[in-house]
N, C-alpha and C positions, 0 to 999 in steps of 0.2 A: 177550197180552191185546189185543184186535182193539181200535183206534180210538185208542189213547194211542201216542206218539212209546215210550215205555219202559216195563215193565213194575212197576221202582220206579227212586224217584229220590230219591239219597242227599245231604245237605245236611252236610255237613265231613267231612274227611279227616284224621281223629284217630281214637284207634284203634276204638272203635265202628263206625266209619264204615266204615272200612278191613274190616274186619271184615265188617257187615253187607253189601257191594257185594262184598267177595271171595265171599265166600261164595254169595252168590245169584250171581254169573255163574259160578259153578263150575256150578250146575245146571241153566244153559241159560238162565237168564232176563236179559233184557235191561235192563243196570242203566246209567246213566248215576253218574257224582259229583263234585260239584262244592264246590273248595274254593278260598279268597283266597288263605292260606296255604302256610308248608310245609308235605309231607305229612308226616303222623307226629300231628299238634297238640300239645295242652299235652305229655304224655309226653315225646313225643322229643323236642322243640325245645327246649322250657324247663322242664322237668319231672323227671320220673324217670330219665332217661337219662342229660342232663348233671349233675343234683344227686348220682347215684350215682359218676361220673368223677371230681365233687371234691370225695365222700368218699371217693373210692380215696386223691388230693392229699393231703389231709389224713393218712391212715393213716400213709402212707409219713414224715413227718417224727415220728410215734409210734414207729416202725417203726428209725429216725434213732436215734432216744435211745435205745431197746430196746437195739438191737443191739448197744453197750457192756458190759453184763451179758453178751452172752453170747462177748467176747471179741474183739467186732470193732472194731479203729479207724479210725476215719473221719479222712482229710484235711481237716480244717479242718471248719466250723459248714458244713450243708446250706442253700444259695441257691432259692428257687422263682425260677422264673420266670414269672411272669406271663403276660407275652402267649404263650409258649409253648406254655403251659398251654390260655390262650384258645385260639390258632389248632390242635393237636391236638383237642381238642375239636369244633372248628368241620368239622373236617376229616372227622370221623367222624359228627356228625350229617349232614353232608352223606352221605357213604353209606349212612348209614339212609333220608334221606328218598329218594335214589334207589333203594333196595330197595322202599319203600313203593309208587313209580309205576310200577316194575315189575309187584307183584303185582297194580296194576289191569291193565296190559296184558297179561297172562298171563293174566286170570280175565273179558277180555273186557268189560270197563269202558270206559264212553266218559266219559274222565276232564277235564271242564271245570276251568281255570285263574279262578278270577270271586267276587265275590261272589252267592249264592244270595239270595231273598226270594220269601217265597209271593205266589200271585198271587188263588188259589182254592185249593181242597180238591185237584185235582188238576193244577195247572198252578203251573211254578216259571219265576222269570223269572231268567236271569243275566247278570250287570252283570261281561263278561271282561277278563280283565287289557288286552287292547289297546283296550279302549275298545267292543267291541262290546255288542249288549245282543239276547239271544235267550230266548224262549221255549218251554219244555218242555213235553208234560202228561206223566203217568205216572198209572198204574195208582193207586200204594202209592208214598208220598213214606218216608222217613225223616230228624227232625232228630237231628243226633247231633254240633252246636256246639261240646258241652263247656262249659268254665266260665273264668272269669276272674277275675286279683287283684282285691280290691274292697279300697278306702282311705275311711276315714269322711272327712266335709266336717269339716276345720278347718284354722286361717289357717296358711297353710305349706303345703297339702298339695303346691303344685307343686315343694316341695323335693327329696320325699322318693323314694324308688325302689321297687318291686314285684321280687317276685320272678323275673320275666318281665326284666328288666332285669338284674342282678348275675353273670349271667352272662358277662359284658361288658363291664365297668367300665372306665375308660381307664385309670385308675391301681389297684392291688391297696389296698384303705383300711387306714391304718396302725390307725385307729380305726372300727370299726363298732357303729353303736347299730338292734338289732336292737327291732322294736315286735312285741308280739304274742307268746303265748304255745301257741299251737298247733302240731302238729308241721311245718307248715314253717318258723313261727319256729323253734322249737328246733335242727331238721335245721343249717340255716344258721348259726345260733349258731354250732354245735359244727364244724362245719365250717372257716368262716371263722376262730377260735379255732385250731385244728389246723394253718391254714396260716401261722398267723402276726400276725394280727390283733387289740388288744384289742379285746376283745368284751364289750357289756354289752346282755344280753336285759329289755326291760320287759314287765309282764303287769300290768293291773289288777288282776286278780284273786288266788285265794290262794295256789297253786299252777298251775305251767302243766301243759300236756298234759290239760285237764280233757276226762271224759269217759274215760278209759283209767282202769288201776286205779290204785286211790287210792295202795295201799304201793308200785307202777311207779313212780308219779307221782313219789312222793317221794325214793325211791332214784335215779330218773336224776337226777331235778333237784341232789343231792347227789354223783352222781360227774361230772356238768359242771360243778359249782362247782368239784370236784377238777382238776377238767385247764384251769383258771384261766375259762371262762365267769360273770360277775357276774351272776347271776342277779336281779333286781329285782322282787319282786311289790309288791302293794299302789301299783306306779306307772302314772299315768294320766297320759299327756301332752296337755297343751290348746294348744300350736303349735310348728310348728316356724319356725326363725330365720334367717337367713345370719348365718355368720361369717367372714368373711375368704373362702376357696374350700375351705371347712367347714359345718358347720352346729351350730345350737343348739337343744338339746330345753328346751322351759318346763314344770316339772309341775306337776300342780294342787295339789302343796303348796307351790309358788314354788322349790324346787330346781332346776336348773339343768345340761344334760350337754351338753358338747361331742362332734362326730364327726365323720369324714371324709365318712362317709356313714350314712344312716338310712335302714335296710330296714323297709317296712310290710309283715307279713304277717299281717294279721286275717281274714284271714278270703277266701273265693271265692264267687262269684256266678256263677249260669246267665248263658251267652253267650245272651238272646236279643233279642237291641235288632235292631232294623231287619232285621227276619225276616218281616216282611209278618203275624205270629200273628196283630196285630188283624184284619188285612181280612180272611184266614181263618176266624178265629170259634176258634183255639188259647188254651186257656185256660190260663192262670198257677195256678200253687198260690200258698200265702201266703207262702213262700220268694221266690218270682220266680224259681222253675224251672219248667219244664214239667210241667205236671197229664199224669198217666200212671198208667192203670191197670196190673193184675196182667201184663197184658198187652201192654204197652207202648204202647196207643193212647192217643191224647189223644182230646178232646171232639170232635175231626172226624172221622168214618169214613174209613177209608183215610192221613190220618194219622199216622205212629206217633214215639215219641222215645227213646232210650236212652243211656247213658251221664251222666255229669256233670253235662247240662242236666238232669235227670231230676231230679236232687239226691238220690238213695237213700244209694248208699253209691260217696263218689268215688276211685274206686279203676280203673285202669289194666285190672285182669283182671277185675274186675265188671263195665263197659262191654263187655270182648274176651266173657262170658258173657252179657250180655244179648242182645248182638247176635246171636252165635250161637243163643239160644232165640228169637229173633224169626223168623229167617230159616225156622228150622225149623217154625213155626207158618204163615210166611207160603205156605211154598213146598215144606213136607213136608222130612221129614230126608235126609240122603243116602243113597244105595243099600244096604241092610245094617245103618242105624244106627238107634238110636230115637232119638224127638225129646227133644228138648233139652229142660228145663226151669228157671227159675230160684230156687234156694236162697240165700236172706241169713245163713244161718245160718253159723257155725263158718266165717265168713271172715277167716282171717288176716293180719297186717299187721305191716310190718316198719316201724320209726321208725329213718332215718338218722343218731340224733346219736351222739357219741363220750362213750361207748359206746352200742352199736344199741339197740333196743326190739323183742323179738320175743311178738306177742301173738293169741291165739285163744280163741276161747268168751267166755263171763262173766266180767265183774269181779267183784270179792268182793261188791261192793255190788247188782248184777247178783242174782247167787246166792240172796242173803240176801233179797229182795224176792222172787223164785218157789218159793223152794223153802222147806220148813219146817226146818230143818235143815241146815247145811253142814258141810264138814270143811273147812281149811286146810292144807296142807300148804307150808313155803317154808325155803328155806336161801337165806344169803350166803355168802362165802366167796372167799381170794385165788385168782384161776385159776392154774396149774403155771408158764405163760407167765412170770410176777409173780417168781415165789422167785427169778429170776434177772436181771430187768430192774429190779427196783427199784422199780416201780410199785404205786402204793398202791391203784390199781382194782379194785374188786370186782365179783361177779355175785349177780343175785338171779336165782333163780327159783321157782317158784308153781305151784303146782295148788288147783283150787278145784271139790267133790267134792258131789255130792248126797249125803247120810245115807243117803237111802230107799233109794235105787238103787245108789248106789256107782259112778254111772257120771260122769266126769271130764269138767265143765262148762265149763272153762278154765284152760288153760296160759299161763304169762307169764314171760320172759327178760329179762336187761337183763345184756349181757355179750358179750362179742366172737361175732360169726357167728350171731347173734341171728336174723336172717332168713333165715339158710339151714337151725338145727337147727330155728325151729318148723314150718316147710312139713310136715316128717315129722310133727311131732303135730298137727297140722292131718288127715290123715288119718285119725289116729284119733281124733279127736274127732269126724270126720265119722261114722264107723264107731262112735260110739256106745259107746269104750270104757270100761270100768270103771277103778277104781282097784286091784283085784286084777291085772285085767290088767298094769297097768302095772307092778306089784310081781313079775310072773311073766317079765317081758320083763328077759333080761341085758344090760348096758349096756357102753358100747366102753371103756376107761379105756387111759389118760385122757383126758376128755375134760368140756367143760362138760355135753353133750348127756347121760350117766350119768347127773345129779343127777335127772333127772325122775323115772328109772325106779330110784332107789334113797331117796327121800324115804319111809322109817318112820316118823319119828318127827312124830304128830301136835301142830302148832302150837296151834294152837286149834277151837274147834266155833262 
């Protein structure tokens, strides 16, 4: 595109981002991307990557105690080591982020070290790590920020730590006071718990995990209580405290918790502070994410925003899909393929606590609100693993059926390997299957993934 320095110009290097800039120089186009950061963003650095490594930590001292039942004995009680822990970790997101700068230089990326801020609709100004400060135009800008912890204003809050933090801690905390009841509070609960930690989760509210299905909700929340997480709803903290090289929760019913440390995880907010959107003319939605249509533009032609700042649906392969349907609207699909399009539907998602959360389609509550009619279908039940370990944890899982149709609106798990059996019914739910179907489908045994496809017996309508 004759007159602009780049064709487009990609604003963070998170996976969106990564994505949308790989993508387009694979096709010839000349993409500049510019990131503060390491590469990878929330995902890799502090995100899904590392939170997944220390729920692997965690399993393994499960895995500890299991392993008795089935005959093996261990030398002495199992040691974590902390900083071990830390520095493996460190060590491997490090080779993710240098795979990430790789696939700019391989896909022909002129890949800027800087903070990014708009200047105009087509013109981005970068403020580079050694202190330089240069200016781009581009054709087709793309923001793709992502999002950050957000901490409400109350007295203490520079006590308390983000999730962006804990992976890091100088000391392992003997005692952690988890705030927040949504799945990265919970993820971390159950996590930290696993490795050794007391752990006590607060939630305002009635139940956590609000938003997922109601009978999920309730069953995880009751087998984390089982593997000693203290779950506390109806608590509302109004500040936090110093104590000694500790700290002290105050709640708003004058009760009172000590902890080593206090994780706030309420909640994430669009990264877009000092992005130049005002001098732009980029419009906010009422979230304080970036206003984005069907289409990924914002209110400036040329434009566009996808992933997390978006605020749709913040999910790691939602961003890697968006990105990819933009590129292909931007710049045509690649050689052979048709273009890309983006579905919100029937995306499933895995909740890291102990035990996992594996969930797709409708909640029952969902269901019952579009369709006239539903069926239930759900079993618990000890998993095989259990009759020899000694372990009182159980699995649910769920189907939730239209009447009319007979075709299977939502599947739901809460039981070891929880986000690896739903991916597969994830496809068929994308595929539109029935609940005959699923009745005509043989199941592997033993196994948890069977109960889907052998649920007869109807719970309720």
């Amino acid at each position: 595109m004759a007159g602009f320095d780049f064709d487009l110009f990609v604003v963070g290097g998170g996976s969106g981002g990564v994505r949308a800039a790989r993508f387009a120089g694979q096709r010839g186009v000349r993409v500049a991307l510019a990131e503060s950061g390491r590469m990878g963003g929330t995902c890799v650095n502090v995100g899904c990557i590392p939170k997944k490594l220390y729920s692997y930590a965690a399993e393994y001292a499960e895995g500890f105690a299991d392993a008795r039942g089935y005959g093996w004995s261990l030398p002495g009680e199992p040691v974590l080591d902390w900083e071990l822990l830390k520095a493996n970790r460190a060590r491997s997101i490090g080779q993710l982020n240098a795979i990430y700068e790789n696939l700019m230089t391989s896909a022909g990326v002129e890949r800027m070290q800087g903070h990014a801020r708009l200047v105009d609709a087509h013109t981005v100004q970068v403020q580079h790590a050694d202190g330089r400060v240069t200016h781009h135009s581009a054709a087709t800008i793309v923001l793709a920020t992502g999002g950050a912890p957000w901490v409400p204003e109350l007295p203490g809050r520079e006590l308390v730590i983000t999730s962006d933090d804990i992976f890091d801690l100088p000391r392992f905390p003997r005692r952690l006071a988890v705030v927040g009841g949504g799945y990265i509070a919970s993820e971390f609960a159950s996590i930290f718990r696993g490795m050794g930690s007391e752990v006590v989760q607060l939630y305002r509210g009635e139940q956590i995990l609000r938003g997922f299905d109601d009978e999920v909700r309730n069953f995880a929340a009751q087998e984390m209580g089982k593997a000693g997480v203290d779950i506390r709803c109806h608590a509302d903290v109004v500040r936090v405290e110093a104590a000694g090289e500790g700290r002290r929760l105050i709640l708003k019913d004058g009760s009172a918790l000590e902890a080593d440390v206090v994780l706030y995880a309420t909640g994430r907010r669009a990264a877009t502070a000092d992005l130049g959107l005002e001098v732009a003319g980029v419009r906010l939605a009422d979230n304080g994410a970036i206003e984005a249509d069907a289409r990924f533009a914002t209110s400036v032609p040329g434009i566009y925003a996808v992933g997390d700042v978006v605020g749709r649906k913040e999910l790691t392969p939602v961003a890697l899909a968006e990105a990819m349907a933009l590129v292909d609207q931007l710049f045509g699909p690649a050689p052979g393929k048709a273009a890309r399009t983006m579905d919100y539907d029937n995306i499933a998602t895995a909740i890291f606590t102990h035990p996992p959360i594996g969930t797709v389609g409708l909640s029952e509550a969902q269901a019952r609100e579009r369709c006239a009619k539903v069926r239930i279908y759900r079993s618990d039940f000890r998993p095989l693993q259990h009759s020899l370990s000694g372990r009182s944890e159980r699995t649910l899982v769920k189907l939730v059926v239209d009447d009319a149709s007979d075709r299977v609106l939502g599947a739901h798990i809460v039981g070891a390997d929880a986000g690896e059996i739903i991916q597969g019914f994830a496809v068929a739910l994308q595929c539109g299957a029935t609940k005959a179907q699923f009745d005509a489908t043989i199941g592997i045994h033993p196994t948890s993934a069977e109960e889907f496809v052998t649920l007869r017996e109807l719970t309720r309508t």
